[in-house]
C-alpha positions as CSV (number, residue, x, y, z in Angstrom):
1,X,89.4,45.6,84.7
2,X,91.2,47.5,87.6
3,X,91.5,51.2,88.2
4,X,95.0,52.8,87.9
5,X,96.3,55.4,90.5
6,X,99.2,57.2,90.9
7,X,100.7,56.9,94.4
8,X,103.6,58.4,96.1
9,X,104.5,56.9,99.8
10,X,107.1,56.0,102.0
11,X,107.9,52.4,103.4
12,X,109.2,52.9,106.9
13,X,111.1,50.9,109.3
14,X,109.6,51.1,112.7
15,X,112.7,49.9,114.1
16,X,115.9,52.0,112.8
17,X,117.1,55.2,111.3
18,X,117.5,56.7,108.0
19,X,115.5,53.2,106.7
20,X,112.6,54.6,105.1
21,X,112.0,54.5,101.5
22,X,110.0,56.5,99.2
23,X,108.4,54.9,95.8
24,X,106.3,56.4,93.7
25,X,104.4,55.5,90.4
26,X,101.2,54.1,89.0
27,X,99.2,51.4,91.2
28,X,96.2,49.4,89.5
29,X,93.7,47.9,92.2
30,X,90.4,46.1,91.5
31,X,87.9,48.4,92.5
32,X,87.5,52.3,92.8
33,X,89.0,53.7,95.9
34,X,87.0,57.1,96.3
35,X,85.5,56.0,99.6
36,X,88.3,54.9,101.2
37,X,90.5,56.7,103.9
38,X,93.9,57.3,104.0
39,X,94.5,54.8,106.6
40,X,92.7,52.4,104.3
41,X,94.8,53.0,101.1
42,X,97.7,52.7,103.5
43,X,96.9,48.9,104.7
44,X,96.2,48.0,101.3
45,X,99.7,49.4,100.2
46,X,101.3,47.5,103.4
47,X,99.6,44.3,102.6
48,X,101.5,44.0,98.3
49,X,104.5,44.5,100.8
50,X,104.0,42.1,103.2
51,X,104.1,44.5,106.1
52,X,102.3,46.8,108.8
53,X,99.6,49.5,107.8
54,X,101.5,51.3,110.3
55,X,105.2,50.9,108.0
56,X,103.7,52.8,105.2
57,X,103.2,56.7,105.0
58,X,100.5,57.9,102.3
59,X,101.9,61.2,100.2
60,X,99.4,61.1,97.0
61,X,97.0,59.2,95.8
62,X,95.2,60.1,92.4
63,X,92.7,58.4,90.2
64,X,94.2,58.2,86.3
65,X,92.0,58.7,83.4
């Protein structure tokens, strides 16, 4: 059973202008992320969209109940 989140971050584009995109919403991953750092969370968001931990900006993260 995974653990649901609520996330809020920004994809950006390293390489032009006015490209970033915000999402936001309700993530499910398979183990509890209490212990990780932003940077972490970050990489583990770039990697679902197939891009650099460095293309993706962390706003929220928050553990549902």
């Amino acid at each position: 059973m995974g653990v649901k989140y609520y996330t809020q971050f920004v994809l950006t584009n390293e390489g032009g202008e006015g490209r970033d995109q915000e999402f936001s919403g309700v993530v499910e991953v398979n183990q509890a992320t209490e212990r990780y750092q932003t940077k972490d969370i970050e990489a583990l968001l770039a990697r679902n969209f197939d891009l650099g931990a460095n293309e993706v900006r962390l706003i929220n993260w928050a553990r549902l109940h």
